[in-house]
C-alpha positions as CSV (number, residue, x, y, z in Angstrom):
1,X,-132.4,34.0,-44.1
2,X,-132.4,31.0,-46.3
3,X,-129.3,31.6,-47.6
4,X,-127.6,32.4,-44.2
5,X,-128.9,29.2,-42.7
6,X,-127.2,27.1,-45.6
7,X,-123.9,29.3,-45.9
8,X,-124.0,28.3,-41.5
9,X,-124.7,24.8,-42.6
10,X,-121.8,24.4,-45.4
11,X,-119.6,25.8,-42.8
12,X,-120.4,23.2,-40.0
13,X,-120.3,20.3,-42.5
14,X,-116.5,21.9,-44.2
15,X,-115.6,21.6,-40.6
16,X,-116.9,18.2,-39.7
17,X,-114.5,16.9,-41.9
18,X,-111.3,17.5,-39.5
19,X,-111.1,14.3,-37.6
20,X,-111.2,14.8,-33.9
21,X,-108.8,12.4,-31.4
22,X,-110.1,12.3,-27.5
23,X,-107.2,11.4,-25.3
24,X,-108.5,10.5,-21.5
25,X,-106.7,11.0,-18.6
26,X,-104.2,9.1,-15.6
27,X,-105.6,5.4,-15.3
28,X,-108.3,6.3,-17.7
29,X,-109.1,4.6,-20.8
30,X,-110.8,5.1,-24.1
31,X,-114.4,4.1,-22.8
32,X,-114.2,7.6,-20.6
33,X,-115.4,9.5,-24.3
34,X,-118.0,7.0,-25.6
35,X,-120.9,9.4,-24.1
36,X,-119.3,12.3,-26.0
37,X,-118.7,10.8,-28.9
38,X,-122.3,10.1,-29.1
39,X,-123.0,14.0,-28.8
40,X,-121.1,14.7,-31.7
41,X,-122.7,12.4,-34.1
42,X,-126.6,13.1,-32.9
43,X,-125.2,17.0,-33.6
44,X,-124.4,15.7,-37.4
45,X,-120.4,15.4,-36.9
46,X,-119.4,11.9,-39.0
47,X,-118.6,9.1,-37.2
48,X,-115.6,8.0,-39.0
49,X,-114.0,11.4,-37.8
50,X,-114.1,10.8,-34.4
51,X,-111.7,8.8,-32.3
52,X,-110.4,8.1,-28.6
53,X,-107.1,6.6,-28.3
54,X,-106.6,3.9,-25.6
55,X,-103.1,4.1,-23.8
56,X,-101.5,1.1,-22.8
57,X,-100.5,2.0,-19.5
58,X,-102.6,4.5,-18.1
59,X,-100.8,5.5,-14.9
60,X,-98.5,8.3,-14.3
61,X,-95.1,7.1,-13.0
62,X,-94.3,8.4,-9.2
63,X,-91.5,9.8,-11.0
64,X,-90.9,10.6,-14.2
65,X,-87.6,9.5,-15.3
66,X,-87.9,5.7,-13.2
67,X,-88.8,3.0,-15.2
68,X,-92.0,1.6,-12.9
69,X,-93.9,-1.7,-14.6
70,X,-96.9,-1.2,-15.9
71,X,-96.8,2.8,-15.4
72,X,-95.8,5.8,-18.7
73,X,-93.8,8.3,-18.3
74,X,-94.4,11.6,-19.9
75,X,-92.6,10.2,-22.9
76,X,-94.3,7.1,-23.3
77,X,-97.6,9.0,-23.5
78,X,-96.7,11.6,-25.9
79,X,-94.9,9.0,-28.1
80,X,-98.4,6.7,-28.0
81,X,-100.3,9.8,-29.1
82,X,-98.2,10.9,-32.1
83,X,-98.5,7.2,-33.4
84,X,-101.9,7.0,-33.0
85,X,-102.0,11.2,-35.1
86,X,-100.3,9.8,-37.7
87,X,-102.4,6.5,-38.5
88,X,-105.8,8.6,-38.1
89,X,-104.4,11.1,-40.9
90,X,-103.2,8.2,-43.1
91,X,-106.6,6.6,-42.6
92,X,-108.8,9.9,-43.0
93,X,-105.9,11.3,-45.5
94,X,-106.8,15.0,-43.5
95,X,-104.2,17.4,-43.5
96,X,-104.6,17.8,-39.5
97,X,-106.7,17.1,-36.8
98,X,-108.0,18.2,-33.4
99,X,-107.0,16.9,-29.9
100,X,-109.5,17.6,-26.6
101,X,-107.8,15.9,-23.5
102,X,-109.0,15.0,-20.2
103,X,-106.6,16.0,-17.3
104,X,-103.2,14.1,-17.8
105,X,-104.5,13.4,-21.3
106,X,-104.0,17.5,-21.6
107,X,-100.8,17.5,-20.7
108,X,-99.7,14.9,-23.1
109,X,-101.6,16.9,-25.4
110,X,-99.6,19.5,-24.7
111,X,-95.9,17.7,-24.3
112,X,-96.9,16.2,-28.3
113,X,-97.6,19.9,-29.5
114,X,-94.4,21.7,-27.8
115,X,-91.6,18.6,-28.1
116,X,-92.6,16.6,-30.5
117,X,-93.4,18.3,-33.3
118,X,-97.4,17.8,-33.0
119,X,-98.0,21.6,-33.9
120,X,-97.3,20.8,-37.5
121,X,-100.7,18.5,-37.7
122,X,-102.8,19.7,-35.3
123,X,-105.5,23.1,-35.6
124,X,-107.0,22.8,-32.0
125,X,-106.4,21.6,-28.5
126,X,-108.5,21.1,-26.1
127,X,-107.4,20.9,-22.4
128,X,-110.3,19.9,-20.0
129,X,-109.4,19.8,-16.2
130,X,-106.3,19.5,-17.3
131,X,-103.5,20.7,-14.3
132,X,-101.5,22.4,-16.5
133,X,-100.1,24.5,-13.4
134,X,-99.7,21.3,-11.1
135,X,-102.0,19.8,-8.7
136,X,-99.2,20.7,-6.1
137,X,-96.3,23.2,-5.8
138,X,-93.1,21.9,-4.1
139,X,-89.8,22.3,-3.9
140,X,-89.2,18.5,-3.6
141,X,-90.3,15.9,-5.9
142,X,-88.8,17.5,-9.0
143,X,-89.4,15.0,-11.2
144,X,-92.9,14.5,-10.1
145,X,-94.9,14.9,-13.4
146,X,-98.0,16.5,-11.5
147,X,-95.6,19.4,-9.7
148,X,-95.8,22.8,-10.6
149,X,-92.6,23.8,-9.9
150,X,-91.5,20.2,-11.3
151,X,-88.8,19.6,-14.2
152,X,-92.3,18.7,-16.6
153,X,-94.2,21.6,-16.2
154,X,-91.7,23.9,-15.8
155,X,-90.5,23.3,-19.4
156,X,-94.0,23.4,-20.6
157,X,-94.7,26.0,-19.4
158,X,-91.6,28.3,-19.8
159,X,-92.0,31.2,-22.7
160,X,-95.2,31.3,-24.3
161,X,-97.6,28.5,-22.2
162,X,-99.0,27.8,-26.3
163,X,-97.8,26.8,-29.3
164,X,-98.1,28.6,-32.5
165,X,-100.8,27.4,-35.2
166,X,-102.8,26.0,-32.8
167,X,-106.0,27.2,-31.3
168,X,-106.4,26.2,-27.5
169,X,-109.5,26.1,-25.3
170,X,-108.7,25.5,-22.1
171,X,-112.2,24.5,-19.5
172,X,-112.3,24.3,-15.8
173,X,-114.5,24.2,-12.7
174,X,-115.0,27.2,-10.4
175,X,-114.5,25.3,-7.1
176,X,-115.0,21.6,-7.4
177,X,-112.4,20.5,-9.0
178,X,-110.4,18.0,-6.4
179,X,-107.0,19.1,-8.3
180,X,-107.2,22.6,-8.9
181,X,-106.1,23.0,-4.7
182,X,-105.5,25.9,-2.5
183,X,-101.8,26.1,-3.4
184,X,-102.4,26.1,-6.8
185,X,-105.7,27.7,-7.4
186,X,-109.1,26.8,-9.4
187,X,-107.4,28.4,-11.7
188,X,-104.7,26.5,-12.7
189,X,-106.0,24.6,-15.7
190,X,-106.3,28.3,-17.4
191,X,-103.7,28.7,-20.0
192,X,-102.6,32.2,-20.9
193,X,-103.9,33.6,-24.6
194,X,-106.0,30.8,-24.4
195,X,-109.8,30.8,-24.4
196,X,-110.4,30.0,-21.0
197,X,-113.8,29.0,-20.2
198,X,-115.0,28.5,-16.5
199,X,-118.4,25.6,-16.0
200,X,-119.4,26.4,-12.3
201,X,-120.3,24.0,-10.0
202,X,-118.8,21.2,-12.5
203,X,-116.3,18.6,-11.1
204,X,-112.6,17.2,-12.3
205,X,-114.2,14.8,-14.6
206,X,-117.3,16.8,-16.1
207,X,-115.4,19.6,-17.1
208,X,-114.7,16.9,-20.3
209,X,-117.5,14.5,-19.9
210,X,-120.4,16.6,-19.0
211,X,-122.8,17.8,-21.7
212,X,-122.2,21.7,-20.7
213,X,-118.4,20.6,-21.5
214,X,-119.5,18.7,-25.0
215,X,-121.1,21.8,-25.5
216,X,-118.5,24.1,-25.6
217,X,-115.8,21.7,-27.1
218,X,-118.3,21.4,-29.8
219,X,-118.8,25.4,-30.1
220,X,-114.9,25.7,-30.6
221,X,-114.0,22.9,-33.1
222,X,-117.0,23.4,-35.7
223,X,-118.6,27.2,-34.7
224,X,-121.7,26.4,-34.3
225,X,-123.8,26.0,-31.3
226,X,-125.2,22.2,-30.8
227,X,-128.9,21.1,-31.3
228,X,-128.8,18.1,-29.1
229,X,-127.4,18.0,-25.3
230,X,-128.7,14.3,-25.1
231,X,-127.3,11.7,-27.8
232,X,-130.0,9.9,-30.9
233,X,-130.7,6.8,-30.0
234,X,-130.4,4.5,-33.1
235,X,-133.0,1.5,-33.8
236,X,-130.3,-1.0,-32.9
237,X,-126.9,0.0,-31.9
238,X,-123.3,-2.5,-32.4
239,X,-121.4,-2.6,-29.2
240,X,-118.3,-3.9,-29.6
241,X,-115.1,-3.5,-27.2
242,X,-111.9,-4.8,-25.1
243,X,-111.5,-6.9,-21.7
244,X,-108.5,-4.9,-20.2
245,X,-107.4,-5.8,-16.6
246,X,-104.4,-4.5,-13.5
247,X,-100.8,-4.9,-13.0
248,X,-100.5,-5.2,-9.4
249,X,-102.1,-2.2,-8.4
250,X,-102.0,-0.1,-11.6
251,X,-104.9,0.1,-13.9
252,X,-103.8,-1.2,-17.6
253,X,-105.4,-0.9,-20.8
254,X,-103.5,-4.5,-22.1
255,X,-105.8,-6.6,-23.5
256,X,-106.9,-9.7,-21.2
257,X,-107.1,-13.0,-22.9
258,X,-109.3,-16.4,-21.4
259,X,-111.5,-14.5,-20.1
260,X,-115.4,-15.7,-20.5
261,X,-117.4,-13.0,-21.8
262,X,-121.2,-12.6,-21.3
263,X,-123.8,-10.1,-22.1
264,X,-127.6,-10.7,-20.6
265,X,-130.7,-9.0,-21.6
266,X,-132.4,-7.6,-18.4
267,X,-136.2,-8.0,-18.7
268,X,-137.5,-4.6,-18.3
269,X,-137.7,-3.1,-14.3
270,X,-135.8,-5.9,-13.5
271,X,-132.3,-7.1,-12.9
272,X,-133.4,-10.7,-13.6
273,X,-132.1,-12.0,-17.3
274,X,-134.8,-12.2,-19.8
275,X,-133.3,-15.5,-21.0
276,X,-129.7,-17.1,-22.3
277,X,-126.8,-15.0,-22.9
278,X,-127.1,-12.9,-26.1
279,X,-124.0,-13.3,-26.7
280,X,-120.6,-15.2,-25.1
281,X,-117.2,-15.3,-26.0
282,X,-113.7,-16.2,-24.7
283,X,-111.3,-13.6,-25.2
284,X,-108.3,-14.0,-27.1
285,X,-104.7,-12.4,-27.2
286,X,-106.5,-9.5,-28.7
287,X,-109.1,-9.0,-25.4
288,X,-111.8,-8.4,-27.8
289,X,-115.0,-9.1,-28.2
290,X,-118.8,-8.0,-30.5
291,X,-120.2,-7.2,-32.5
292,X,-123.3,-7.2,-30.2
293,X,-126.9,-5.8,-31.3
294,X,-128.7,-4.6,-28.3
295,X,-131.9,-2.8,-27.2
296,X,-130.9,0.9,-26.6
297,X,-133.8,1.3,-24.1
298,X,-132.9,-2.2,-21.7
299,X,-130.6,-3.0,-19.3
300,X,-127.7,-5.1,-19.6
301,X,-125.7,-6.9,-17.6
302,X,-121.7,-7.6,-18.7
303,X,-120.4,-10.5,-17.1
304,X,-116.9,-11.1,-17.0
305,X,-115.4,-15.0,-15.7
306,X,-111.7,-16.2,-15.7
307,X,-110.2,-18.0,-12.7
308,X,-113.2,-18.7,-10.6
309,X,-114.2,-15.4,-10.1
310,X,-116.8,-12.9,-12.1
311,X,-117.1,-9.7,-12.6
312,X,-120.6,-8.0,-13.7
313,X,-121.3,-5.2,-15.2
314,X,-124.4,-3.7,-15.2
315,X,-125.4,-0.7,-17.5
316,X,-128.8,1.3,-19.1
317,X,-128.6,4.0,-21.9
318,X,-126.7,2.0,-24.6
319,X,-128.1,4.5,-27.1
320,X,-125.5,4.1,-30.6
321,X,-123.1,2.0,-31.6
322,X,-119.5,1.5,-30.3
323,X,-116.5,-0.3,-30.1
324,X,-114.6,1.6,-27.3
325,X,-116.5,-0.8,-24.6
326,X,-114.0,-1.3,-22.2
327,X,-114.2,-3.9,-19.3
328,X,-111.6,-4.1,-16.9
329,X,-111.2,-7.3,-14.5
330,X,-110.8,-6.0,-11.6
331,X,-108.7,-7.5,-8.7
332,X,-110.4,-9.3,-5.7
333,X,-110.8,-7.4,-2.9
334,X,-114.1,-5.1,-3.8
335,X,-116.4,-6.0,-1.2
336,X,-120.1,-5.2,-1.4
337,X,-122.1,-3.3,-4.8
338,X,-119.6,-1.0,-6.4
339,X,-121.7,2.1,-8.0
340,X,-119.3,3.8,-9.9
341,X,-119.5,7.2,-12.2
342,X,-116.9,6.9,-14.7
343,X,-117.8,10.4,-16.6
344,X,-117.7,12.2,-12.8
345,X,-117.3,12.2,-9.4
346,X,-119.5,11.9,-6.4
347,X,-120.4,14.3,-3.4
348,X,-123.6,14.2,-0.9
349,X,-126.4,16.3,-2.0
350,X,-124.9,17.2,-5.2
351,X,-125.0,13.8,-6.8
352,X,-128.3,12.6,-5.4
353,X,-127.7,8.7,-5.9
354,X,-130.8,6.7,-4.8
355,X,-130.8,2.9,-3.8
356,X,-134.7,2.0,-3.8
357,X,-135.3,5.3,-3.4
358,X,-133.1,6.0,-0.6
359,X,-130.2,8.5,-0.5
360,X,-126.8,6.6,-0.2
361,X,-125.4,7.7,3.2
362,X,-121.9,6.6,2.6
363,X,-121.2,9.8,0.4
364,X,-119.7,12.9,1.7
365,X,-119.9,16.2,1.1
366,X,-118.0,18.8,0.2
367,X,-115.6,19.1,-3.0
368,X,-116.7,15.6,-5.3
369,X,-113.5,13.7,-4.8
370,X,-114.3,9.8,-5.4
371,X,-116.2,7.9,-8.6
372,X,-117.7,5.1,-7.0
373,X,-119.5,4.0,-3.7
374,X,-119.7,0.4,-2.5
375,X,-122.7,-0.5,-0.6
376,X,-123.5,-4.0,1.2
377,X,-126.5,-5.0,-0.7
378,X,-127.6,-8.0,-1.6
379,X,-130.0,-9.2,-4.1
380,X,-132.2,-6.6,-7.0
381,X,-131.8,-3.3,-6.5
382,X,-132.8,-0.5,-8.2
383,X,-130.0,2.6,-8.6
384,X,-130.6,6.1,-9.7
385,X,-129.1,9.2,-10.3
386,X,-130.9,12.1,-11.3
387,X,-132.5,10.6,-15.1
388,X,-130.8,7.4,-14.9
389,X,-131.7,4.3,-13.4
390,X,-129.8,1.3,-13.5
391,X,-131.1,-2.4,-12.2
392,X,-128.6,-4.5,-10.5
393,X,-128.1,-7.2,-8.1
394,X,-125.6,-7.5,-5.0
395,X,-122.7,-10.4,-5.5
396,X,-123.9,-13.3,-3.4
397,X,-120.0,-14.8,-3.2
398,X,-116.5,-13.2,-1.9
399,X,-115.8,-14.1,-5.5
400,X,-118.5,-12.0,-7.1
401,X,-117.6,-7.9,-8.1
402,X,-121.0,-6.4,-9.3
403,X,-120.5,-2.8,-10.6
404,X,-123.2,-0.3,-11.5
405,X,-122.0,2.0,-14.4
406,X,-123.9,5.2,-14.2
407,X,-123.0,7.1,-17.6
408,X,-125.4,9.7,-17.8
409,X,-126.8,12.9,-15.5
């Protein structure tokens, strides 16, 4: 039995050595995989093999073939991926590497693999939510990237809907995922040959962020079952990240420089500071900012300042270290507490989200089809959802965003 258990362990560990790249989905960024990342490591894989790539811009054109500011095509996205392939094997000098995608961030996966030559460097794919049969059907709006029947998918989907030398896992929901629509069916995201892999009652989002989903993206890339479905806290984790902003209405992961950057201690129970700033900066060219040393078990509040407005972010469960901490400034206009679920969506009575202990009425239910809530609140509040609970305050100015991050289940 000995023997077995070590000959299981040597095989997890020869595995842990292929570096794995997380690519995240339309208007998404790099911040999307933090929580997963964190999986992998408490489960033994090494940190310097795992990576989340950060596209510029984000957002899918409206069509495919238009330049649009601010927006990728197809193109742009596979292009950004390859680069990004090729520095992490010249850093980690591996001979290939893994991919797990995130919606869109599937389908680039997939464009890289089939047209550009990806197939050569890479031993597994994972597609999560990703609509690789459209998230609509038409017969117009051919050069829509999301259309079934569009120029896009067609191609990528023509002959065999793999690619040789590569191993594919393809995970969906049963019924809650908001893209996988009547007129294309829940089971759209399946790819045939594939391992297809079906996490009821899961939405768009969890079906990659989830810890069902880490689960079984872990199972296929090293063999081996996981020990821990909640991440290690370390002693004293290193946050480090980005200040990214929009371009008119699209989301862009372009750094944001001049922008006053502040992280505050939250005494515990509390959304008052427990003193000064532990740390302040004014971003650069770069948008960067850390290394931080925080408290894994506080509260935190990110505040953001450029222009006579703020924008504060408030967050619990900082449990390891990072530097994929992404902040965007977002444009005026967000009226009230945001709570936002960047890892999920949102539906009454399946997301129980508590304000003081009171159910948020403004959710609906149904098919979990929006991230975020905003509530007119003002002053501390205390917001939960299911094991998480994160202290915040309402803005008190038409110039004040406040945002409640909730990260985990």
């Amino acid at each position: 039995m000995k023997c077995l258990l070590m000959l299981s362990l040597f095989g997890l560990i020869a595995q842990a050595q292929m570096p794995v790249i997380f690519v995240h989905g339309n208007g998404d960024d790099a911040t999307k995989w933090m929580p997963v990342i964190w999986l992998f490591e408490s489960n033994g894989y090494p940190a310097n093999r795992l990576f989340s790539i950060r596209m510029t811009d984000p957002a899918a054109r409206r069509e495919d073939s238009k330049p649009e500011t601010f927006r990728s095509s197809t193109t742009d996205q596979a292009s950004e991926l390859s680069a990004f392939v090729t520095r992490v094997l010249l850093e980690t000098k591996a001979k290939k590497v893994a991919l797990v995608g995130s919606s869109r961030g599937g389908m680039t996966i997939r464009n890289y693999l089939k047209n550009a030559g990806g197939a050569a460097v890479v031993s597994h794919a994972v597609l999560c939510g990703t609509p690789n049969h459209g998230v609509l059907i038409a017969d117009m709006n051919l050069d829509m990237e999301f259309n079934g029947k569009g120029h896009f998918l067609r191609q990528l989907n023509e002959g065999s809907e793999l690619v040789d030398g590569v191993q594919f896992l393809t995970i969906r929901s049963d019924k809650n995922d908001k893209y996988a629509q009547p007129n294309v069916g829940y089971d759209g995201p399946a790819l045939k040959g594939a391992e297809n892999v079906v996490l009821p009652g899961l939405d768009h989002r969890e079906v990659a962020f989830h810890p069902l989903a880490f689960a079984e993206t872990f199972r296929f890339l090293t063999g081996e079952k996981p020990k821990y479905l909640k991440p290690i806290a370390e002693a004293t984790p290193k946050l480090s990240g980005v200040v990214t902003s929009f371009a008119g209405m699209a989301p862009t992961n372009r750094p944001l420089s001049g922008v006053k950057f502040s992280v505050f201690g939250l005494k515990p129970g509390s959304s008052e500071r427990s003193g000064e700033a532990a740390y302040t900066v004014t971003t650069d060219e770069t948008g960067s900012w850390g290394p931080l040393a925080v408290r894994p078990d506080l509260n935190y509040e990110f505040r953001l300042e450029k222009d006579g407005r703020t924008v504060s972010y408030f967050m619990s469960g900082l449990l390891r270290s990072t530097g994929l901490l992404n902040f965007r400034f977002v444009p005026a206009g967000a009226r009230g507490l945001t709570v936002h679920r960047p890892q999920g969506y949102l539906a009454k009575g399946r997301d129980p989200v508590l304000v003081d202990g009171k159910p948020v009425e403004e959710l609906i239910e149904g098919v979990p089809t929006r991230d975020s809530v905003s509530l007119m609140v003002r002053g501390a509040v205390k917001v939960s959802l299911r094991e998480e609970t994160v202290y915040s305050r309402g803005p008190e100015s038409d110039n004040e965003t406040n945002i409640v991050e909730l990260i985990w289940d």
